[in-house]
N, CA, C and O atoms as a printed pandas DataFrame, in Angstrom:
     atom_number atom_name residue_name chain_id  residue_number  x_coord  y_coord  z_coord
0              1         N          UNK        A               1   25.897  100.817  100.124
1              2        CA          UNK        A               1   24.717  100.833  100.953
2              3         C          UNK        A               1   24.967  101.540  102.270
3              4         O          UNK        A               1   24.059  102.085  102.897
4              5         N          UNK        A               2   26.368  101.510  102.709
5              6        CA          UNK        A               2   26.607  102.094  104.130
6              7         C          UNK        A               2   26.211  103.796  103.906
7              8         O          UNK        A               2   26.175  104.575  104.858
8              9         N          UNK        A               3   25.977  104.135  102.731
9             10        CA          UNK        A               3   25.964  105.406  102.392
10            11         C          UNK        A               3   24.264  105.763  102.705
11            12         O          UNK        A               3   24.092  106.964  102.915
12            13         N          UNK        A               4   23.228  105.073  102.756
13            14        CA          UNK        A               4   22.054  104.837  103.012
14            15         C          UNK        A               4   21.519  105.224  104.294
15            16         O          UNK        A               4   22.010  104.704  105.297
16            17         N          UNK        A               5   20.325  106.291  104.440
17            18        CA          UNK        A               5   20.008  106.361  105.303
18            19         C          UNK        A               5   19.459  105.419  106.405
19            20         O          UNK        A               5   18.821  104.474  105.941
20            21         N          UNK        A               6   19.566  105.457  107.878
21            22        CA          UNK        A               6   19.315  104.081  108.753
22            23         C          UNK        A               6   18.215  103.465  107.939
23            24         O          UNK        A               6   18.425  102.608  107.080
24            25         N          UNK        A               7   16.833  104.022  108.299
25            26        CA          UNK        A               7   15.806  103.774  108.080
26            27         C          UNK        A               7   16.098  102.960  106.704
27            28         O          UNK        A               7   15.978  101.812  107.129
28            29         N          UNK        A               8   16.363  102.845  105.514
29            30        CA          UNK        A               8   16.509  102.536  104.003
30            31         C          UNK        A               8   17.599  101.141  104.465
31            32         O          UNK        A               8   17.393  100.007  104.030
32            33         N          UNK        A               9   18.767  101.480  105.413
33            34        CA          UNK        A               9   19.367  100.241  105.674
34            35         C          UNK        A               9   19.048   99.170  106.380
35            36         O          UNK        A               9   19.735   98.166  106.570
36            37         N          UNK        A              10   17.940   99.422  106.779
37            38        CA          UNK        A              10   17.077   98.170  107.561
38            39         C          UNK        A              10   16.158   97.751  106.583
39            40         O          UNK        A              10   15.823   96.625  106.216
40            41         N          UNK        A              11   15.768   99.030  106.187
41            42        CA          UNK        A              11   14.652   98.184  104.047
42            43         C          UNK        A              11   15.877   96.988  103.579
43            44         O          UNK        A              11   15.418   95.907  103.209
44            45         N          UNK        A              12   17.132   97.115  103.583
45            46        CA          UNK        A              12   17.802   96.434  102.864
46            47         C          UNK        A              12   17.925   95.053  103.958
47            48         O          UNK        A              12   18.306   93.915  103.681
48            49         N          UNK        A              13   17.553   95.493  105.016
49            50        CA          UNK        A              13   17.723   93.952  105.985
50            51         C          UNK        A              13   16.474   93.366  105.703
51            52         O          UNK        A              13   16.359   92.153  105.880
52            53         N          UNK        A              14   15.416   94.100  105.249
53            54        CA          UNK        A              14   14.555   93.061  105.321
54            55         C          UNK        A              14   14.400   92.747  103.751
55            56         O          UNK        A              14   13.412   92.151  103.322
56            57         N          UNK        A              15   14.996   92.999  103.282
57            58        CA          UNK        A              15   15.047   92.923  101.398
58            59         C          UNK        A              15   15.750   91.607  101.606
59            60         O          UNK        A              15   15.200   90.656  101.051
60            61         N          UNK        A              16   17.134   91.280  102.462
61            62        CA          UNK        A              16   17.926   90.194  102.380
62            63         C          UNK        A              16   17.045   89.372  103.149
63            64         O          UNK        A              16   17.300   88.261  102.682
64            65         N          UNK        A              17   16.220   89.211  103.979
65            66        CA          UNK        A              17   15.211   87.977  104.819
66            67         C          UNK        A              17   14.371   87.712  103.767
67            68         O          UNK        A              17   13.858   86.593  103.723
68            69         N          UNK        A              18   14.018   88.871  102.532
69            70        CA          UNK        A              18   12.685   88.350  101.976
70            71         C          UNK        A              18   13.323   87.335  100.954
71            72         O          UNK        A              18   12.760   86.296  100.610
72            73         N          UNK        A              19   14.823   87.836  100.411
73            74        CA          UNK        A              19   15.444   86.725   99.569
74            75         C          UNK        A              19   15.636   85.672   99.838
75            76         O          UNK        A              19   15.592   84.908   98.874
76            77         N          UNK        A              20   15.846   85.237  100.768
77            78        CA          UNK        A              20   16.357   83.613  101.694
78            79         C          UNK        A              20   14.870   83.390  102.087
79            80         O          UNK        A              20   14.888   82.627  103.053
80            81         N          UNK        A              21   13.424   83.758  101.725
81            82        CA          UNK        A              21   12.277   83.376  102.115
82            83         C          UNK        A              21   12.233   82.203  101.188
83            84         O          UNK        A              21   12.675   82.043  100.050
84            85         N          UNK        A              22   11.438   81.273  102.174
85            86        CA          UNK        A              22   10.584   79.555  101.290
86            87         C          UNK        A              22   10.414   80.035   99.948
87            88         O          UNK        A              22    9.845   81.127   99.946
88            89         N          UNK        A              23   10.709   79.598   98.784
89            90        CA          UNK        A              23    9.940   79.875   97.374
90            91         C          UNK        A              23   10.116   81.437   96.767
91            92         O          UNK        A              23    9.441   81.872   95.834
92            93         N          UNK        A              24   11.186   82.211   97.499
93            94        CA          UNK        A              24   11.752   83.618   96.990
94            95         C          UNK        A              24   12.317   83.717   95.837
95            96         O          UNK        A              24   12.311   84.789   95.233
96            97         N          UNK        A              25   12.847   82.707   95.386
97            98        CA          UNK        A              25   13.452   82.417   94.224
98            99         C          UNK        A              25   12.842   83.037   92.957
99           100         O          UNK        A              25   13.427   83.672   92.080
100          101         N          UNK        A              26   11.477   82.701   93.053
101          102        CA          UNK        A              26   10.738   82.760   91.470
102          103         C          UNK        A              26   10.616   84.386   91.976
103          104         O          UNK        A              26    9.943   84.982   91.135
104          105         N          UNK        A              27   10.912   85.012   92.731
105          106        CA          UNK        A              27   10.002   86.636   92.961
106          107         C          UNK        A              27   11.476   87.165   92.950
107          108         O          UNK        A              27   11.761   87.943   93.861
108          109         N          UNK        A              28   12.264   86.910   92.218
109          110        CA          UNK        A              28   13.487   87.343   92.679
110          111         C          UNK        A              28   14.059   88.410   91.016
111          112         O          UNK        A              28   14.911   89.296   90.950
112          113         N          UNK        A              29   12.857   87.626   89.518
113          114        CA          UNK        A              29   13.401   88.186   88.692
114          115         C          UNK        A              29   12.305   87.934   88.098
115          116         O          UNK        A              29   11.434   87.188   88.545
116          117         N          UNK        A              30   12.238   88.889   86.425
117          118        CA          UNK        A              30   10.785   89.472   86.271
118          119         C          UNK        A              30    9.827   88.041   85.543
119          120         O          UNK        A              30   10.231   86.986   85.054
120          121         N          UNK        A              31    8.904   88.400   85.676
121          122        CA          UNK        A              31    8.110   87.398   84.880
122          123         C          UNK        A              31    8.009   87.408   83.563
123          124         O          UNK        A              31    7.834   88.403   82.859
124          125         N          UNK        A              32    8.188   85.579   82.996
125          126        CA          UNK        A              32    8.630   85.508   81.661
126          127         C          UNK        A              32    6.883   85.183   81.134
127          128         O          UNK        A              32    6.747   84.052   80.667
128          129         N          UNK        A              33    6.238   85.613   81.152
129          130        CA          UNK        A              33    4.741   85.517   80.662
130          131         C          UNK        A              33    4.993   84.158   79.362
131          132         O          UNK        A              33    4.528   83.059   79.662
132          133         N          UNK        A              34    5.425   84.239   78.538
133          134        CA          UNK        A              34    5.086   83.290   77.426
134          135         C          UNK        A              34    6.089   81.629   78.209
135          136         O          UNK        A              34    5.699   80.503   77.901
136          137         N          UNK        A              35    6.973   81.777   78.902
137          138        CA          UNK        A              35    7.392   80.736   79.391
138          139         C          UNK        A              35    6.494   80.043   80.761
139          140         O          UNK        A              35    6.565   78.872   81.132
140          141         N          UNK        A              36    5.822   80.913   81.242
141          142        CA          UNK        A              36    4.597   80.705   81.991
142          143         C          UNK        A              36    3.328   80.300   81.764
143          144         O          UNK        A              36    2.500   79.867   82.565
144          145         N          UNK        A              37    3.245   80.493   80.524
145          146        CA          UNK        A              37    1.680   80.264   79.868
146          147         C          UNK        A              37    1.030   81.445   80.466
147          148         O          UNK        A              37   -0.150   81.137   80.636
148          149         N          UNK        A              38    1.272   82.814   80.917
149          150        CA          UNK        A              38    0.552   83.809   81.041
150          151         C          UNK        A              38    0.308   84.770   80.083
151          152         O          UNK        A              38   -0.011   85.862   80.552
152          153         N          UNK        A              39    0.352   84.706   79.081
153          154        CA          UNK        A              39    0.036   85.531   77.712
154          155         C          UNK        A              39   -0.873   86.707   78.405
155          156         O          UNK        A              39   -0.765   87.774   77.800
156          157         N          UNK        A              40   -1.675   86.743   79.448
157          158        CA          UNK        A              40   -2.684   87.999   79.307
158          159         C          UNK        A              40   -1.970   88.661   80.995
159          160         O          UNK        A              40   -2.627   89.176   81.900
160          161         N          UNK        A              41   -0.577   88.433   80.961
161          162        CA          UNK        A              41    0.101   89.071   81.831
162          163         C          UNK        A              41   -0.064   90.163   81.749
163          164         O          UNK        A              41   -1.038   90.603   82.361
164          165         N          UNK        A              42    0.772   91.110   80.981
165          166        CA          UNK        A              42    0.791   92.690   80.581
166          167         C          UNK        A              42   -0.601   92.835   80.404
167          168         O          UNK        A              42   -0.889   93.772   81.148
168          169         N          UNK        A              43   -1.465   92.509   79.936
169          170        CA          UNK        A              43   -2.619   93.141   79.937
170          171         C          UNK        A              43   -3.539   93.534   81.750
171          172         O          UNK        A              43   -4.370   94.347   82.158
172          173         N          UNK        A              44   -2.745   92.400   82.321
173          174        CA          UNK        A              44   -3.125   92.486   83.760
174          175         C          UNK        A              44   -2.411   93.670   84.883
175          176         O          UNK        A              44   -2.967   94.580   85.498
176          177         N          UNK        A              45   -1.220   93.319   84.867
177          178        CA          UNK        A              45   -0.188   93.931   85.552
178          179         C          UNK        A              45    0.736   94.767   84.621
179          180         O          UNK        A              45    1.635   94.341   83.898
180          181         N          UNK        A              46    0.216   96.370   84.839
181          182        CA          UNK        A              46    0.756   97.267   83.872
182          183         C          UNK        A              46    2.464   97.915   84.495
183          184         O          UNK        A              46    3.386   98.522   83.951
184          185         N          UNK        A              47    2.228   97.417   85.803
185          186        CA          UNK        A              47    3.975   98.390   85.860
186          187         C          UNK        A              47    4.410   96.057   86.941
187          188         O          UNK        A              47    4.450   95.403   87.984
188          189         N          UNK        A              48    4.526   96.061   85.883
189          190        CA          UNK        A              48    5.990   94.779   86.750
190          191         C          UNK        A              48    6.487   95.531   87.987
191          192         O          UNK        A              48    6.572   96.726   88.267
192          193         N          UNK        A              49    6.878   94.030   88.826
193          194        CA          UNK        A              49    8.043   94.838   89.686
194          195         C          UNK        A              49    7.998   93.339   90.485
195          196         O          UNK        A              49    6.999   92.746   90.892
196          197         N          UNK        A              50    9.721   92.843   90.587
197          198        CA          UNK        A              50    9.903   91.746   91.423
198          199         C          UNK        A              50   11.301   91.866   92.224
199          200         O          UNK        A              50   12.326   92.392   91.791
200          201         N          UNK        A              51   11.126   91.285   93.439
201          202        CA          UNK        A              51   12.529   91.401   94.062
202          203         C          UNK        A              51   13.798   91.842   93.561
203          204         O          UNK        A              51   14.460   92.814   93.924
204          205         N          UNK        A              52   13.974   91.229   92.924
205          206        CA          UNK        A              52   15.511   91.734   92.137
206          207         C          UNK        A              52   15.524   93.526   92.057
207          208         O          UNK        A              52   16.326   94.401   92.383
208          209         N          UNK        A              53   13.940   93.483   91.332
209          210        CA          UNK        A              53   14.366   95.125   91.126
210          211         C          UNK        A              53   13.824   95.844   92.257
211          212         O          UNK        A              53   14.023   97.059   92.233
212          213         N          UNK        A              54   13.270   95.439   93.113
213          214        CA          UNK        A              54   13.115   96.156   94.660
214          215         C          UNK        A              54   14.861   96.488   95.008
215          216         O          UNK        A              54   15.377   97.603   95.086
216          217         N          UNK        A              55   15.440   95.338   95.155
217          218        CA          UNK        A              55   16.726   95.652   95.351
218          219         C          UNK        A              55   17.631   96.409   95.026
219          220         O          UNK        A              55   18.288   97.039   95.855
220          221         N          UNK        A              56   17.841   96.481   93.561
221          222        CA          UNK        A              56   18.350   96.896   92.694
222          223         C          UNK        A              56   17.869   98.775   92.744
223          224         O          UNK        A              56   18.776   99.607   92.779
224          225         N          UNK        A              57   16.976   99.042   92.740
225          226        CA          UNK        A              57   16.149  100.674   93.100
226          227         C          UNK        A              57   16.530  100.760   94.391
227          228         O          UNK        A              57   17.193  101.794   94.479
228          229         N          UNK        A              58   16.452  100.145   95.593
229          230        CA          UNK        A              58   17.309  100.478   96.567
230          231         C          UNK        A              58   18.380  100.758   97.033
231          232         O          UNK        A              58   18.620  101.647   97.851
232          233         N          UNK        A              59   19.244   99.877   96.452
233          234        CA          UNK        A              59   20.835  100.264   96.084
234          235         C          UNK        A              59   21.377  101.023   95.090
235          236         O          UNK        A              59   22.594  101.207   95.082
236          237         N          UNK        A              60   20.426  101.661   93.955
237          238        CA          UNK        A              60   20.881  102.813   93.670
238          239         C          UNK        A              60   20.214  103.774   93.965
239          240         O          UNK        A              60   20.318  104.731   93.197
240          241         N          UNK        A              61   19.420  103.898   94.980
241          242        CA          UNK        A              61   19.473  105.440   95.516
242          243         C          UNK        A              61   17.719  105.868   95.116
243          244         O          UNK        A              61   17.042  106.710   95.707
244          245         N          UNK        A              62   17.369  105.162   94.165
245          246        CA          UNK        A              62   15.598  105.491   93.658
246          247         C          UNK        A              62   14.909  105.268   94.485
247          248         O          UNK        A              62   13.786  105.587   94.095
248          249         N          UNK        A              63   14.851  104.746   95.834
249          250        CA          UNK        A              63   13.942  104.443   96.709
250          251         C          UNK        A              63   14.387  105.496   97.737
251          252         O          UNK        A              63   15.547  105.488   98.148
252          253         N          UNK        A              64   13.576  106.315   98.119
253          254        CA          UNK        A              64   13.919  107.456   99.333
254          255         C          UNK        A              64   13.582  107.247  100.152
255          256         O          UNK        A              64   14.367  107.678  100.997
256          257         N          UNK        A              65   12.516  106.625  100.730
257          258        CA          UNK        A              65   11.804  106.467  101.854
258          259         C          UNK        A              65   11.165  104.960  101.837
259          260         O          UNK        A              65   10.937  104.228  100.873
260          261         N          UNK        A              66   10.899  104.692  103.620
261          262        CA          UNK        A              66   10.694  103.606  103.737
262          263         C          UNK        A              66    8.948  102.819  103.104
263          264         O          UNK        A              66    8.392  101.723  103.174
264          265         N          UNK        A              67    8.711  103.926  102.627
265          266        CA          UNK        A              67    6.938  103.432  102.761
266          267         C          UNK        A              67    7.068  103.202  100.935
267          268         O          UNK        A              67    6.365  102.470  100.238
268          269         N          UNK        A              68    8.242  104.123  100.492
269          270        CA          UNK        A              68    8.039  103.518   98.916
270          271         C          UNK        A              68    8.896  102.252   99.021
271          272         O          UNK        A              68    8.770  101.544   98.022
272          273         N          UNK        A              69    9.648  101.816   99.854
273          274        CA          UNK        A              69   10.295  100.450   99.878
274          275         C          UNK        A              69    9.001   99.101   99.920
275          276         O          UNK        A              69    8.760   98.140   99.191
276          277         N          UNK        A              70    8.518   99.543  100.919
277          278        CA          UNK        A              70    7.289   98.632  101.373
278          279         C          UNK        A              70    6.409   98.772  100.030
279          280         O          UNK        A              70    6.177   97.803   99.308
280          281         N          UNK        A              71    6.024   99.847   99.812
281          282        CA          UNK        A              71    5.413   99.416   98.322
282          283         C          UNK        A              71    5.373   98.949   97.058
283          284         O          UNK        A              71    4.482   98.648   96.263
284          285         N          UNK        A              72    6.875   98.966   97.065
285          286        CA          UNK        A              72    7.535   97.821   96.246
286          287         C          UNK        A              72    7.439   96.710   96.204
287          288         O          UNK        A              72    7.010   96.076   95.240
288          289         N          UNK        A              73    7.973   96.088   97.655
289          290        CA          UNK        A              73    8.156   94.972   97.866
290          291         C          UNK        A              73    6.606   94.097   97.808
291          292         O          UNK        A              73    6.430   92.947   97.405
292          293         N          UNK        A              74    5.750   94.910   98.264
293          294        CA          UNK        A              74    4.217   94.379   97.831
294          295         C          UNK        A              74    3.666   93.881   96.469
295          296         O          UNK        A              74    2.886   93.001   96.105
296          297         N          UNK        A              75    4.248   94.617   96.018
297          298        CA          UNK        A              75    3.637   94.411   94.500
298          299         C          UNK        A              75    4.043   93.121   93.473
299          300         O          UNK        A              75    3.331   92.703   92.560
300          301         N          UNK        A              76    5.636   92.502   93.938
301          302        CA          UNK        A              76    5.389   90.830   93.235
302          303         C          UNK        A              76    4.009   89.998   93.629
303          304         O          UNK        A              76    3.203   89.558   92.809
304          305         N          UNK        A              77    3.917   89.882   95.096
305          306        CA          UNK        A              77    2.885   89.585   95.760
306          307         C          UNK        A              77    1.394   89.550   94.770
307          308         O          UNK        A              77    0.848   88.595   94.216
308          309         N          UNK        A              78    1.011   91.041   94.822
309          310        CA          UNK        A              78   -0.097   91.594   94.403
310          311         C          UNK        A              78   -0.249   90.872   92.824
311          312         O          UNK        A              78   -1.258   90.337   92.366
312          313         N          UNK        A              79    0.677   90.991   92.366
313          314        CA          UNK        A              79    0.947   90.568   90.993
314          315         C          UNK        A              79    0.562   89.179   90.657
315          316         O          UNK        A              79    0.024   88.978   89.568
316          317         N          UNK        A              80    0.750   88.322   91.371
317          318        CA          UNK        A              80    0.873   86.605   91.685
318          319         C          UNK        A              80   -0.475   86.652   91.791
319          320         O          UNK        A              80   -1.028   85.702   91.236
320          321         N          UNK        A              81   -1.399   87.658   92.466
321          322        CA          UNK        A              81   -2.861   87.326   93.014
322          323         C          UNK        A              81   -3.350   87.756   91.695
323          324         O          UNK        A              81   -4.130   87.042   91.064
324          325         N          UNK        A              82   -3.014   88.665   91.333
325          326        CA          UNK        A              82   -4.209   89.277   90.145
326          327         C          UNK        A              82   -4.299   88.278   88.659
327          328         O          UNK        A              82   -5.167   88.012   87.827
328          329         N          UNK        A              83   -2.705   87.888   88.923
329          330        CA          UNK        A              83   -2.599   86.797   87.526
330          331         C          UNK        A              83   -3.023   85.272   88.065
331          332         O          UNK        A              83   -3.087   84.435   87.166
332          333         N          UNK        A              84   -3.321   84.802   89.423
333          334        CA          UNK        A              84   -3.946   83.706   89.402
334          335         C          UNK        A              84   -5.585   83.342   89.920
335          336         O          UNK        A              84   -6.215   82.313   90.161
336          337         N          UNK        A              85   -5.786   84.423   89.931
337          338        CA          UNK        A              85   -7.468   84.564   90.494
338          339         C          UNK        A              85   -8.171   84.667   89.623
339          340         O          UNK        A              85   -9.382   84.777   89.816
């Protein structure tokens, strides 16, 4: 990560605050739809994306810039709303 531009190494500081967040746990790895009782998951939310792999695309290098970091990190979020509304 020291290899990371500043800007991308502060994405990773706030990647580590969002992990140690209240209830980060469950946003940390992908959603198991049939262990959830969400069966009409995939039909809802066509590209997944949860912490773990925010991280994981950051530390290898797939995330270039800070605004595709942030748009990452939005989308467990977004995901949680569309499958419980």
């Amino acid at each position: 990560m020291s290899q990371l531009p500043e800007p991308l190494r502060k994405c990773c500081a706030v990647d580590c605050q969002l992990e140690r967040a209240p209830g980060a746990r469950r946003f940390m790895t992908e959603v198991d739809p049939v262990a959830l009782g969400v069966l009409h998951y995939r039909s809802i939310v066509r590209s997944p994306m949860d912490l773990g792999t925010v991280k994981r695309r950051l530390e290898d290098g797939l995330v270039t810039d800070v605004l595709a970091f942030a748009a990452n990190s939005r989308r467990p979020r977004r995901q949680l709303i569309l499958t419980t509304t």
